[in-house]
C-alpha positions in Angstrom: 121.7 114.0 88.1 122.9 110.5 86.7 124.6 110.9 83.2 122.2 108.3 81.4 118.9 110.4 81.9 116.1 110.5 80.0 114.3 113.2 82.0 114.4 116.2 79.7 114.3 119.9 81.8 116.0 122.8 80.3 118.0 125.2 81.8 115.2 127.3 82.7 111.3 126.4 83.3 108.5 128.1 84.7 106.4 127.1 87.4 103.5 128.8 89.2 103.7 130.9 93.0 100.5 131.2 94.7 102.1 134.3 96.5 101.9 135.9 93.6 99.8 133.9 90.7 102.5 134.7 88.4 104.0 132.0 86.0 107.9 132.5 87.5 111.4 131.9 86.4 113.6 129.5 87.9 117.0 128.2 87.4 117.3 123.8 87.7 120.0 123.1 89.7 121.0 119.3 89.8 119.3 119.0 93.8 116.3 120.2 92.2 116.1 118.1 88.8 116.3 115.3 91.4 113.4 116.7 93.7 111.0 117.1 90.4 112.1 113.9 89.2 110.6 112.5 92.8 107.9 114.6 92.4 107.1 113.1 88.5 108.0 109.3 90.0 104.6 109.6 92.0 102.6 108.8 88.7 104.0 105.6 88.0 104.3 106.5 84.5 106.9 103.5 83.8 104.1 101.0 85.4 101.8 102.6 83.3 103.5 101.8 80.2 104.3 98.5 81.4 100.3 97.8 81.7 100.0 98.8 78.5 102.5 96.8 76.7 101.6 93.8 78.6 98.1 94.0 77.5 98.7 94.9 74.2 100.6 91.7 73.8 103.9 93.9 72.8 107.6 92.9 73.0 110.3 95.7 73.9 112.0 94.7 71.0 108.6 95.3 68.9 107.6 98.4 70.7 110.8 99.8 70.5 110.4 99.5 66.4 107.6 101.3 66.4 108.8 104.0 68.9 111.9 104.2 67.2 113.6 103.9 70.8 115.6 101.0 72.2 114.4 98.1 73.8 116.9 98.9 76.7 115.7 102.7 76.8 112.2 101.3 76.8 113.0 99.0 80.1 114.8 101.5 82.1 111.7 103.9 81.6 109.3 100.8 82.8 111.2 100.1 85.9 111.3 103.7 86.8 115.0 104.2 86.7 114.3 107.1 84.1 111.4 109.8 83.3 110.5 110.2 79.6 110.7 113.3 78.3 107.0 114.9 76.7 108.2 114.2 73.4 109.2 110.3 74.2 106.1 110.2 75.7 103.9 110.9 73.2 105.5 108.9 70.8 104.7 106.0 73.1 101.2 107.5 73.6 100.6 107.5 70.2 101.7 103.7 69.2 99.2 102.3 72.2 96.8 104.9 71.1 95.9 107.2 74.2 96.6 110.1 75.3 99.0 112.2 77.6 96.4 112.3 80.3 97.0 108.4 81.0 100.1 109.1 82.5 99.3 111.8 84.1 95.6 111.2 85.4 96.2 109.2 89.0 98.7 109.3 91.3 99.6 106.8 93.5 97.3 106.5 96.3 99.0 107.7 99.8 98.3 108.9 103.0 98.8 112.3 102.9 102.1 112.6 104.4 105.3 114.3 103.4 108.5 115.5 104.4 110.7 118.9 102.4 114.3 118.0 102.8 116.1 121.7 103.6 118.4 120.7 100.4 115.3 119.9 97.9 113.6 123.4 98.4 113.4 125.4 95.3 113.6 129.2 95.8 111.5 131.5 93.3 111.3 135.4 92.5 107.9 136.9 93.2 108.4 137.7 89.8 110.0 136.1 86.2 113.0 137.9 84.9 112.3 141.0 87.7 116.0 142.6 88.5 115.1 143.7 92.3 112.3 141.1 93.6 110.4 142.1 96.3 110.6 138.6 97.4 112.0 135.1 97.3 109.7 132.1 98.2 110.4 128.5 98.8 107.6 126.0 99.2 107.5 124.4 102.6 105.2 121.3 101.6 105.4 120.1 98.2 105.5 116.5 98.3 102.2 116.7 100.0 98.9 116.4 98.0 95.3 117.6 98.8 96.2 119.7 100.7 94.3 122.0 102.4 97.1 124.8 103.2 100.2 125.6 100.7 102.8 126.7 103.4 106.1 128.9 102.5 109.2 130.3 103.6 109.8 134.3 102.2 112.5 136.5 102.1 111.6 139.9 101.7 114.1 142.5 100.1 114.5 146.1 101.1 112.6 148.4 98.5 110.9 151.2 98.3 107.2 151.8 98.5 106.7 152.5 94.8 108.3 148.8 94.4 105.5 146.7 95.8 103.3 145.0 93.9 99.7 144.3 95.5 98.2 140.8 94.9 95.4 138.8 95.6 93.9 134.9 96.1 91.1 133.0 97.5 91.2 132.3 100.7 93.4 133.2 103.9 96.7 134.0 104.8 98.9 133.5 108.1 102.4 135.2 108.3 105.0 135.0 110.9 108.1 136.8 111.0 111.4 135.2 111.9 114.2 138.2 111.5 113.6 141.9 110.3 110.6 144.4 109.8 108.3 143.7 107.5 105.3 145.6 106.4 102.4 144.8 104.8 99.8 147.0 103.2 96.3 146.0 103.6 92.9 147.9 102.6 94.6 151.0 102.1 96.3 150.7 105.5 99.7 149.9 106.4 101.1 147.7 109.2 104.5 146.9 110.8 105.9 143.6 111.5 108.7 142.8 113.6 110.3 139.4 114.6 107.7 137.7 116.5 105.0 139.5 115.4 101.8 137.5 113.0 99.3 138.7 110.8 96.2 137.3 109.9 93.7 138.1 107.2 91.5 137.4 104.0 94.1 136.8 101.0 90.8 137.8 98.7 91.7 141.8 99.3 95.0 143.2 97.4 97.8 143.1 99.9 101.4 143.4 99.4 104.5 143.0 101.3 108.2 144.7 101.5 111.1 144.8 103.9 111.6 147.9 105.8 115.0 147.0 107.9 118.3 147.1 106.9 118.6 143.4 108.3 117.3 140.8 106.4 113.3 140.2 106.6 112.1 136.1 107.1 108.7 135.2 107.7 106.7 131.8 107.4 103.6 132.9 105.0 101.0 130.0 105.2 97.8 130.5 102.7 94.8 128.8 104.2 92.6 127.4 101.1 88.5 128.3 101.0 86.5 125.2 102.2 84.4 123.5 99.6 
């Protein structure tokens, strides 16, 4: 991450898993300040800002009085070379009078397409601040919006049955394992997984997951959403 940044994470932030529907813990490396900093370019926040100086008639020298920031802070963040922190943000929110939701309201219009770079994945716990996790999850499709399945690739650790924790969602869920034995416990049954095997079934009903072979466990888990 370049030196001169305004984009403001701290060391640790939480983000939402739809695995699990728990708020979860992660740790920002610099390849994944960079990927959220993609992901926060889509809003065009610094042609926003642009609009709204241009229309308010407003200098960057002038603005930057009111904002208490420089006029050359105040470019950078127009021409999209940095992301304002919250705080910066509102300050500038507050001198043209709107609110946060202006940045944030629209996204650039695409196509949806998008592509998950094997280096900008992000892997989560199933769980914040848990010291054995029964699983690691990284999200497949990201960059993607609309979309109509949130696709993932899980690790599943070793653990006992007393260490799984069932969960539940709307919708579907496909799984397909790569490497290991996996078993999942569904409406009070249980069924085993090996490496090839797939699974199919309503995400709606409490089901949980845990690893059950010495060797690692890998599967693809892809959560089909409910039609409108």
């Amino acid at each position: 991450m370049p030196a001169a940044t305004e984009i403001g994470f701290s060391v640790t932030e939480n983000y939402g898993g739809n695995l699990g529907h728990d708020k979860i813990d992660c740790i920002v490396t610099e390849k994944s300040a960079e990927t959220i900093r993609r992901s926060l370019s889509s809003y065009e926040i610094g042609r926003k800002l642009r609009q709204l100086r241009l229309r308010k008639k407003i200098a960057l020298v002038d603005l930057g009085r009111h904002t208490g920031l420089s006029a050359s802070l105040l470019s950078q963040l127009e021409n999209g070379k940095l992301i304002p922190t919250l705080p910066t943000l509102a300050r500038i929110a507050m001198v043209f009078d709107v609110s946060l939701s202006h940045f944030f309201g629209e996204r650039k219009k695409k196509h949806m397409f998008g592509i998950t770079r094997q280096d900008e994945r992000i892997k989560f716990p199933d769980q914040p601040g848990s010291v054995r996790p029964s699983y690691f999850f990284e999200n497949l499709a990201f960059p993607a919006q609309d979309k109509a399945i949130q696709a993932y690739l899980a690790d599943f650790s070793k653990c006992s049955p007393e260490g799984v924790r069932p969960h539940f969602h709307e919708g579907s869920e496909f799984l397909y394992v790569f490497e290991g034995t996996l078993t999942i416990y569904y409406d009070e049954e249980e069924y085993v997984l090996k490496a090839g095997d797939s699974a199919y079934f309503d995400s709606s009903e409490p089901h949980s997951y845990r690893g059950t072979s010495r060797t690692p466990v890998r599967a693809l888990v892809v959560t089909i959403l409910p039609r409108p």
